[in-house]
C-alpha positions in Angstrom: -52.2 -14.2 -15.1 -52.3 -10.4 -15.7 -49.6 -8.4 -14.4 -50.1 -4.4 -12.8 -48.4 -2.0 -11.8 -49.2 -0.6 -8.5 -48.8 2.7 -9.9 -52.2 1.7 -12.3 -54.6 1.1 -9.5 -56.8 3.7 -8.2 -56.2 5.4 -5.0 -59.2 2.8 -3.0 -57.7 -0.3 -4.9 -54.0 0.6 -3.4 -55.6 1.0 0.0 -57.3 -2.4 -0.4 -54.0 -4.5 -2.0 -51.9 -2.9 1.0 -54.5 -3.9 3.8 -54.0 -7.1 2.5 -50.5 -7.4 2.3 -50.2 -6.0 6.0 -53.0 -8.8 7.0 -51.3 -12.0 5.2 -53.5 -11.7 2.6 -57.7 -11.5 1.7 -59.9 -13.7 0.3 -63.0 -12.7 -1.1 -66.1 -14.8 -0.8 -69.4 -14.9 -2.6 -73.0 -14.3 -1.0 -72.8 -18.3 -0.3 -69.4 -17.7 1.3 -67.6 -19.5 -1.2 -64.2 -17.9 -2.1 -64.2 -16.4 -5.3 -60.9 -14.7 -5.3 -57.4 -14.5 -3.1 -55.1 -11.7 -2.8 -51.7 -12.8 -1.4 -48.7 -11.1 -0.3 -45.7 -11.6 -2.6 -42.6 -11.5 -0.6 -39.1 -12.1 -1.9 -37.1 -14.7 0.1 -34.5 -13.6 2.6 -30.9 -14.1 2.2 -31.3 -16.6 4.7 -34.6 -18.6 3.3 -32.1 -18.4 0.2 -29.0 -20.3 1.4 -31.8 -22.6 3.2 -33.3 -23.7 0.3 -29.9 -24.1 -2.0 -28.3 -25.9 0.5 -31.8 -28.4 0.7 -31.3 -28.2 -3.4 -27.9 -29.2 -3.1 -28.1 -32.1 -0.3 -31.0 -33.6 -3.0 -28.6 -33.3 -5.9 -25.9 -35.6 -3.8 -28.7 -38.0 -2.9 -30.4 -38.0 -6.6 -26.9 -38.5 -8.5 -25.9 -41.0 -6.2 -29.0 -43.0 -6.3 -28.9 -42.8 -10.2 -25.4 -44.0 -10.3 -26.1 -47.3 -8.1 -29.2 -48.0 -10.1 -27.2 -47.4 -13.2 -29.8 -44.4 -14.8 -28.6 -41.9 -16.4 -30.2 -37.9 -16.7 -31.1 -39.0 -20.4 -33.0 -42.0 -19.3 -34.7 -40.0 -16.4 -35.4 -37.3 -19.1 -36.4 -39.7 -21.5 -39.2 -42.2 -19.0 -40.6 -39.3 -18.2 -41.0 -37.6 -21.8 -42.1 -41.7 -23.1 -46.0 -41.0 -22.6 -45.9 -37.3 -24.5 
């Protein structure tokens, strides 16, 4: 994926890429009305979407290590099935 700055677009392609962040995002379709391209908003988690998702992290590391420990698997052998086929 190619990375730009905003500051590299033209004037009309600004215009376009912030109509489309204000409108959840655009997809562009061909003649056929096939999409061809998307253009979604990138928008950085809130402090609360943050302490959502680490507490959801967290509550899945309790469950994971616990369920490893009755079955008697260890990170390495977890690590190590799922590296077996490569």
């Amino acid at each position: 994926m190619r990375k730009v700055r905003i500051s590299d677009l033209s004037e009309d392609v600004r215009g376009f890429v912030a109509a489309a962040y204000e409108g959840g995002g655009v997809v562009v379709e061909d003649e056929a009305g096939r999409p061809q391209v998307s253009v979604l908003p990138f928008r950085p988690p809130t402090r609360e979407e943050t302490e959502r998702a680490n507490k959801s992290l967290e509550r899945l590391r309790e469950k994971t290590g616990k369920a490893m420990q009755e079955a008697g698997v260890t990170e390495e052998d977890v690590i190590r099935a799922v590296l077996e086929d490569d």
